[in-house]
N, C-alpha and C positions, 0 to 999 in steps of 0.2 A: 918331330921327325926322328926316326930310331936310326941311330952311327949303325955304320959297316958292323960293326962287333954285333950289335944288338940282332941285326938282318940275319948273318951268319948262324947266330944261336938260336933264332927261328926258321931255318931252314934245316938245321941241322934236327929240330926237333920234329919238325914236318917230316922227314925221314924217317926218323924214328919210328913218328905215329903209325907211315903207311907200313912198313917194316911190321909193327907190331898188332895193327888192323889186318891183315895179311895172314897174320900168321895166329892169333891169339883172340884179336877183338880188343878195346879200350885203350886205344891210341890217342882219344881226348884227354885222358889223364895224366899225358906228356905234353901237346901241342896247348891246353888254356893256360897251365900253371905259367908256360915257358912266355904267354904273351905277358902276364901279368907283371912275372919277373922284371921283363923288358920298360914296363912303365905303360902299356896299354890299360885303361878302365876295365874292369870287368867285366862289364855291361858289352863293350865295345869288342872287349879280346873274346868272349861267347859269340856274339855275332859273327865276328871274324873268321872265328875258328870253323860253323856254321860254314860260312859260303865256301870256303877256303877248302873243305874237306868233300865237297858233294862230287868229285868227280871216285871218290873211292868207294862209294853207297854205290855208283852205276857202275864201276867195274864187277861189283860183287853182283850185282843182278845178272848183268851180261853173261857171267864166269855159272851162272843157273837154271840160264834159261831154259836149258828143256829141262828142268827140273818142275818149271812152270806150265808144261803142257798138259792140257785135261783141268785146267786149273782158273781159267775163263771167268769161270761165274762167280768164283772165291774173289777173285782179283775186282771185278765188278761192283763189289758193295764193301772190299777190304780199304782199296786203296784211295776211294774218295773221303774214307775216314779218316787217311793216314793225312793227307792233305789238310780238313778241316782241323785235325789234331793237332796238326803241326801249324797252320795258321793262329790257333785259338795261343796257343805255348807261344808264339810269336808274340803277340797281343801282348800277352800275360808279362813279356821280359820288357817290350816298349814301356809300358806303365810303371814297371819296376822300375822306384828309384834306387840310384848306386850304391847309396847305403844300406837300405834293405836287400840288394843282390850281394852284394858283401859281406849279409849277414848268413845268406842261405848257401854261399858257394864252399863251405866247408862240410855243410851236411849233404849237400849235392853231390860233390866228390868222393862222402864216404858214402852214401847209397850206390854211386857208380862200380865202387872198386868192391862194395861186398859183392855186390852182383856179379862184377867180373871172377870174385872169389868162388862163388857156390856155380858157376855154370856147366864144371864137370858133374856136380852133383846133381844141378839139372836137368841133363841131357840124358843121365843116367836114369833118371826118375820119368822122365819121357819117355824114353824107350822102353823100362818095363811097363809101364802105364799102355803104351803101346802095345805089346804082346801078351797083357792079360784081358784088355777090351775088345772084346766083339759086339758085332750088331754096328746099326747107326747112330749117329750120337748127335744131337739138333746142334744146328750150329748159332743159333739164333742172336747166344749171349755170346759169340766170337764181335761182334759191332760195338757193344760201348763198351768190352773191357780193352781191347785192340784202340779202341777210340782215346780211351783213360792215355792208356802209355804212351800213345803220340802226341798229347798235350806235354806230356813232361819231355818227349823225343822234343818238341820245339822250344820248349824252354830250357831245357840244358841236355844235352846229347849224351854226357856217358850212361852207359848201362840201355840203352833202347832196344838195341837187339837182343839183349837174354830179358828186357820186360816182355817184349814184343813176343818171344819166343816161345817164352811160358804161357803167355795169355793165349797162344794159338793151342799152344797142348790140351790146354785146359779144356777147351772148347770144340775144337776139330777132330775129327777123328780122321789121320792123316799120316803117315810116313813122315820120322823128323828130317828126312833128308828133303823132304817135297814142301814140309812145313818153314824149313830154312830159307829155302827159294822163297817162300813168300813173306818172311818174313824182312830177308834183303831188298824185296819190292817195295813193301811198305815202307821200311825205314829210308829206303833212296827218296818217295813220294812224300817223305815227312820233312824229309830235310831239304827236299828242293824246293816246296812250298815255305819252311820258314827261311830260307836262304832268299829268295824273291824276295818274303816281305821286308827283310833286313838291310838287303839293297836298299830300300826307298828309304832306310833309317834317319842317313844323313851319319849313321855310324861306323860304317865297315870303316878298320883301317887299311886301305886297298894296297899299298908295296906290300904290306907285313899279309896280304891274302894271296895276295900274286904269287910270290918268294912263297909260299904253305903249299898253294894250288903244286908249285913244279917240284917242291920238295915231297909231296904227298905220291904225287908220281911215280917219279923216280924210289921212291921206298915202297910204294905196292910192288914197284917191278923186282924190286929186291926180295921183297918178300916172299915172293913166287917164284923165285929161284932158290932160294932157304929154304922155302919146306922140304920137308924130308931130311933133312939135314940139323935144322935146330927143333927141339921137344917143345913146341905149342904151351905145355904144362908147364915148363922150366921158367919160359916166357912171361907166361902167366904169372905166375912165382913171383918175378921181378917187376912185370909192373904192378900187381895188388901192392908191394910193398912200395915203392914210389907213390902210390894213391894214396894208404896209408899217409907218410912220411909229410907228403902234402896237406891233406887232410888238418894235420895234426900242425901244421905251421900254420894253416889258415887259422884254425883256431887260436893259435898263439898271438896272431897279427893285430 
């Protein structure tokens, strides 16, 4: 059972997250480390973290939706992937024992945060890629590579949206403003599907998900009051280096 202090420092980091999901993207790279800290398994604080966080995947879908009109058919054969992706990456962590997840949550974390690092770069690289492609572009290989990154969305969640993101550029020939919207679709349907199977785990630690759920809340609504106000990129800044930082203790540990 985690003391008042411990609850405090996971709420305060659920804040953070939404705060920095809101505004930046990789908000998990604050909310797992702060479970683990507290004496949650790793196994358990991913899972946790997982159910704890899905209500901020459906405010970013909500906050896109007509960005999602005309987009019907995409979403038809997108999102039942994001589902199976996420259930397979589900799968994949139950079987994972803790010592082997112990062993991969440092490289996890620095995959998450270089990805959080290069995704100005990314978007930048999509958008000319955008404005020098004409014609149609088959979308055919948008299904297993969209498929790939939501197995890893279900197995550990940072960095899902710029995989997610790229894989759609790659593949769609699409507006990255309309491609984001779907890309927040998916990643909400990946993570409600390994969130479900995690319930049945027998692992969530449910105060320390509750206390994340109202903290995660309350900092998306912050963080939609902040934009405009704090630099996205600054943000950025600060949590690569927290990933980082992390990162590089996990390894130490």
């Amino acid at each position: 059972m985690l003391t008042w202090l411990q609850f405090l420092l996971v709420l305060l980091a659920a804040v953070a997250g939404g705060i920095v999901n809101a505004l930046a993207g990789g908000g998990t790279l604050i909310t797992f480390p702060v479970l683990t800290a507290v004496g949650v398994p790793v196994v358990a604080a991913n899972m946790t973290n997982t159910v704890a966080l899905c209500p901020g995947y459906l405010g970013g879908t909500l906050a896109q939706r007509k960005d999602l009109e005309g987009q019907v058919g995409r979403l038809r054969t997108l999102l039942p992937a994001g589902v199976i992706g996420g259930l397979i990456g589900a799968w994949l962590l139950q079987v994972t024992s803790e010592h082997v997840f112990r062993f991969l949550v440092p490289y996890l974390i620095l995959v998450g945060t270089l990805l959080l690092a290069a995704q100005p770069r990314l978007k930048a690289w999509l958008d000319a890629r955008a404005e020098r492609r004409g014609g149609s572009v088959s979308e055919r290989w948008s299904l297993p590579t969209v498929g790939l990154a939501t197995v890893y969305g279900g197995y550990f969640g940072a960095g899902l949206g710029v995989i997610t993101l790229g894989m759609l550029g790659l593949t769609v020939d699409e507006s990255l403003t309309r491609l984001n919207a779907v890309k927040q679709a998916i990643s909400l349907a990946t993570n409600v599907a390994a969130a479900v199977f995690f319930v049945f785990s027998g692992k969530i630690v449910w105060p320390a998900a509750i206390v994340m759920f109202l903290g995660s809340l309350l900092g998306g609504s912050l963080g939609g009051r902040l934009a405009g106000r704090v630099k996205p990129g600054l943000l950025r800044q600060i949590v690569v280096s927290i990933g980082l930082v992390v990162a590089v203790a996990y390894f130490l540990t």
